[in-house]
Backbone as JSON, one array per atom type, in Angstrom:
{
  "sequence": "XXXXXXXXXXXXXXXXXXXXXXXXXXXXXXXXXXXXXXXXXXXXXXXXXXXXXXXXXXXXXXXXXXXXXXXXXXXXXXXXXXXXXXXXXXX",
  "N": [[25.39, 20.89, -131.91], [25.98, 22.13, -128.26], [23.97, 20.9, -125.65], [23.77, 22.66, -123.39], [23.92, 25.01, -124.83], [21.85, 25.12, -126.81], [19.95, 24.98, -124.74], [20.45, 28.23, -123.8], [19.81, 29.31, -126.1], [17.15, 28.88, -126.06], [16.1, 29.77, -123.89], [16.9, 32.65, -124.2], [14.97, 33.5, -126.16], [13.04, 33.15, -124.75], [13.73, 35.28, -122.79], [13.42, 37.42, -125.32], [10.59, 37.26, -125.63], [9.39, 38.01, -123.26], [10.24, 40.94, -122.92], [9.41, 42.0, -125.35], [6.52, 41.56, -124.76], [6.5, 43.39, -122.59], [6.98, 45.51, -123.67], [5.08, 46.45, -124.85], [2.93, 46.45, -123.37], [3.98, 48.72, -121.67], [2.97, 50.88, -124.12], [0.13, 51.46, -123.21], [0.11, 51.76, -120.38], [-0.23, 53.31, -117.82], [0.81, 56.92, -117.12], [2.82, 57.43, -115.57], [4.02, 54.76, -114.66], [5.01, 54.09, -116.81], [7.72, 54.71, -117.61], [9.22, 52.82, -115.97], [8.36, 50.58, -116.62], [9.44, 50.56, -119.16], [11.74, 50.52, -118.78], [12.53, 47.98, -117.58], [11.75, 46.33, -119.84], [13.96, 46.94, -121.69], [16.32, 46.34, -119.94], [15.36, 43.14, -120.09], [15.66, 42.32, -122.84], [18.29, 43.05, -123.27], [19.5, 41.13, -121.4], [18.66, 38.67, -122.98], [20.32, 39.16, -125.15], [22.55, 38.61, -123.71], [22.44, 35.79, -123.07], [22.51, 34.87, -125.5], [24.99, 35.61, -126.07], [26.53, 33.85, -124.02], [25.59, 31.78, -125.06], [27.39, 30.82, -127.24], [30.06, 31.43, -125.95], [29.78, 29.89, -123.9], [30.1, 30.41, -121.03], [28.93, 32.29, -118.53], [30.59, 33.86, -117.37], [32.48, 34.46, -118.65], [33.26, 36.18, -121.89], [34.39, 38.85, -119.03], [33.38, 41.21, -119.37], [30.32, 40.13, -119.93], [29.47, 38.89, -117.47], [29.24, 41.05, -115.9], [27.44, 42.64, -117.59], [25.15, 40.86, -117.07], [24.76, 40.75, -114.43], [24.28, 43.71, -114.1], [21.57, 43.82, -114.96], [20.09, 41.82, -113.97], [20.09, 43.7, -111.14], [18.23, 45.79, -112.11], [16.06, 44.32, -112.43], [15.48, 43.44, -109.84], [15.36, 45.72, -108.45], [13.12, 46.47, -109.83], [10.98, 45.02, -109.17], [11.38, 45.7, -106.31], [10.07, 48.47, -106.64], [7.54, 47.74, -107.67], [6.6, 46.37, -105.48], [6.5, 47.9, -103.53], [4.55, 49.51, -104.53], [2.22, 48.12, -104.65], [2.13, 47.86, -101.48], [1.49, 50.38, -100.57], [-1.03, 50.17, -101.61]],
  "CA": [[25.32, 21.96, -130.92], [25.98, 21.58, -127.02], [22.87, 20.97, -125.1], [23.56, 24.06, -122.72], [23.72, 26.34, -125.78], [20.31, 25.45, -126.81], [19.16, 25.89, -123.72], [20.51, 29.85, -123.35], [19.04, 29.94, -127.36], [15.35, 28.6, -125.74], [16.16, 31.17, -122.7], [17.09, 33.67, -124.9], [13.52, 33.57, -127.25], [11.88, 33.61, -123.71], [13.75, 36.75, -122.77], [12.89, 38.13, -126.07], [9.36, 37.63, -125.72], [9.05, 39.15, -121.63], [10.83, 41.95, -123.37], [7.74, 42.4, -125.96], [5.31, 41.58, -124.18], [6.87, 44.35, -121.54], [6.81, 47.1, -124.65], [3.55, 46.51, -125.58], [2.23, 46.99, -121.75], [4.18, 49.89, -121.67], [1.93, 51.51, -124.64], [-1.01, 51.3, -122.89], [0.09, 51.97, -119.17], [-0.38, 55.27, -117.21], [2.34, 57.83, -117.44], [4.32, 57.29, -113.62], [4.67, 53.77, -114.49], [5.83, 53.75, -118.65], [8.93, 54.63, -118.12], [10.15, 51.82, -115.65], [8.37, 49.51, -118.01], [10.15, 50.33, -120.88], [13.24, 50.02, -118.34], [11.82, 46.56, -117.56], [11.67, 45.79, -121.32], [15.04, 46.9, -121.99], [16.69, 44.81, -119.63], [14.81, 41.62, -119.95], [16.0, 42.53, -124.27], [19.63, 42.86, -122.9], [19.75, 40.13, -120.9], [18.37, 37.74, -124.01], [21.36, 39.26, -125.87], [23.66, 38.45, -122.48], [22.32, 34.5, -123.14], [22.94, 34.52, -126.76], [26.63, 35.71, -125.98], [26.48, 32.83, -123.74], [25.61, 30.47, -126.09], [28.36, 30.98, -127.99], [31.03, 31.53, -125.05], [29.99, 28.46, -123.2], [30.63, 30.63, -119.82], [28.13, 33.56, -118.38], [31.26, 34.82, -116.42], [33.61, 34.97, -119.3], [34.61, 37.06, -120.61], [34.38, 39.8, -117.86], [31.93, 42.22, -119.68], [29.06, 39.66, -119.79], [28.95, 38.7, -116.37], [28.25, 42.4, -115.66], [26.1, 43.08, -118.24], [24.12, 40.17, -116.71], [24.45, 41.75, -112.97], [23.04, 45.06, -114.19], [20.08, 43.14, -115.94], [19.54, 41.58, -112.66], [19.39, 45.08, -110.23], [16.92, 46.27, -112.48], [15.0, 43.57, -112.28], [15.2, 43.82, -108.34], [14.57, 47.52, -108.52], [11.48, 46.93, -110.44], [10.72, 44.33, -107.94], [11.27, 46.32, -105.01], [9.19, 49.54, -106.6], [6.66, 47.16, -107.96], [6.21, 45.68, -103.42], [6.39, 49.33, -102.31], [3.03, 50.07, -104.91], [1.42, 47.4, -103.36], [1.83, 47.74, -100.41], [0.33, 51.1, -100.89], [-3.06, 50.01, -101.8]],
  "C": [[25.12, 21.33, -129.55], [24.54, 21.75, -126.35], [22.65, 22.55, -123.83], [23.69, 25.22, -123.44], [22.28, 25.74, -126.59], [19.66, 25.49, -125.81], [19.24, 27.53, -123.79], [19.73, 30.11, -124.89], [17.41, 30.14, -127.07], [15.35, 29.8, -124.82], [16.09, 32.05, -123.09], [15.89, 34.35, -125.27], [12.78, 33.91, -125.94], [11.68, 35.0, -123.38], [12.79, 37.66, -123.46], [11.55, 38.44, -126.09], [8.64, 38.21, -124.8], [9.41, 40.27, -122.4], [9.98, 42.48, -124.23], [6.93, 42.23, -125.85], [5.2, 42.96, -123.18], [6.4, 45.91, -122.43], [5.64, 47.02, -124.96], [2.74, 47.01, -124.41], [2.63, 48.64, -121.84], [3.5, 51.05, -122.51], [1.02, 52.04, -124.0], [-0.72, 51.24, -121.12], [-0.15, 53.47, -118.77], [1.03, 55.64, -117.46], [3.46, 57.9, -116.38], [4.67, 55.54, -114.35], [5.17, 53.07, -116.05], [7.07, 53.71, -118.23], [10.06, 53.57, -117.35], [9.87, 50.21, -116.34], [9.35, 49.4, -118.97], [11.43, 50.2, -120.33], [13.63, 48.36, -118.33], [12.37, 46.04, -119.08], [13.07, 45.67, -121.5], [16.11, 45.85, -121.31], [16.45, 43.52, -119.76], [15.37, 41.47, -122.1], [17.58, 42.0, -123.97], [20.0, 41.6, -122.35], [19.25, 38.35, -122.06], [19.85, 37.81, -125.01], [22.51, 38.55, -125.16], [23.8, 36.55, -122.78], [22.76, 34.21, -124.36], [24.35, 34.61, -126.94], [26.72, 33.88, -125.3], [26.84, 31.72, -124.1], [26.9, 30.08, -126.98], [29.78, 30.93, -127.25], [31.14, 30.29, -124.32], [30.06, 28.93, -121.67], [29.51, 31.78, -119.87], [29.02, 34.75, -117.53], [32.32, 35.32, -117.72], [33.42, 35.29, -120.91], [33.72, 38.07, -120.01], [33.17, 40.59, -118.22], [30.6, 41.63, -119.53], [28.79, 39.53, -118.53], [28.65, 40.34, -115.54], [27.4, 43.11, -116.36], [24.93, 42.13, -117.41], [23.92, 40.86, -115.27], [23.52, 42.94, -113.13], [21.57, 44.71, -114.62], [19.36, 42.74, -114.35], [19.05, 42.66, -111.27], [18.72, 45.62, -111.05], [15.8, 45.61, -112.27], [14.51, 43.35, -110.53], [14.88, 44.97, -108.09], [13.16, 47.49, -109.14], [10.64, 45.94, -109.53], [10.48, 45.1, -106.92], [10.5, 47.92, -105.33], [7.67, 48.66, -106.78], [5.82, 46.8, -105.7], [5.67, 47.2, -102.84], [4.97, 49.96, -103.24], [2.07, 49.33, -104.51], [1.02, 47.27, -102.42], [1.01, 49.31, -99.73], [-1.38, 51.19, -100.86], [-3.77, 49.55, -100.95]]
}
């Protein structure tokens, strides 16, 4: 096996585990901020799947569908970013 497909497999497991560590928070959070958790979760899940394609493709652009599954993974993760700054800056 090529050394940059066990990397996206090690990347991958990381995903997987932000991704349940994310659902488990989400249990046990208040009720305004569950449901962009469990958005959180879902992407950081998707995007483990996006690496495991990866792995296997050898390319994150090809073919065509992954490199926008990975884009959308990424504006969520800036959206939860940029709500996450604007509750902060709140307090």
């Amino acid at each position: 096996m090529a050394l940059d497909a066990i990397f996206n497999l090690c990347e991958a497991a990381l995903w997987f585990i932000i991704s349940a560590v994310l659902l488990c928070l989400a249990v046990v959070r208040a009720r305004s901020t569950r449901q962009e958790t469990l958005l959180l979760a879902a992407a950081f899940g998707v995007f483990a799947l996006s690496d495991l394609i990866e792995a296997r493709t050898g390319a994150w652009w090809d073919p065509w569908w992954l490199l926008v599954m990975k884009a959308a993974c990424v504006l969520v993760f800036l959206r939860a970013f940029w709500h996450y700054r604007r509750r902060s800056q709140k307090r």
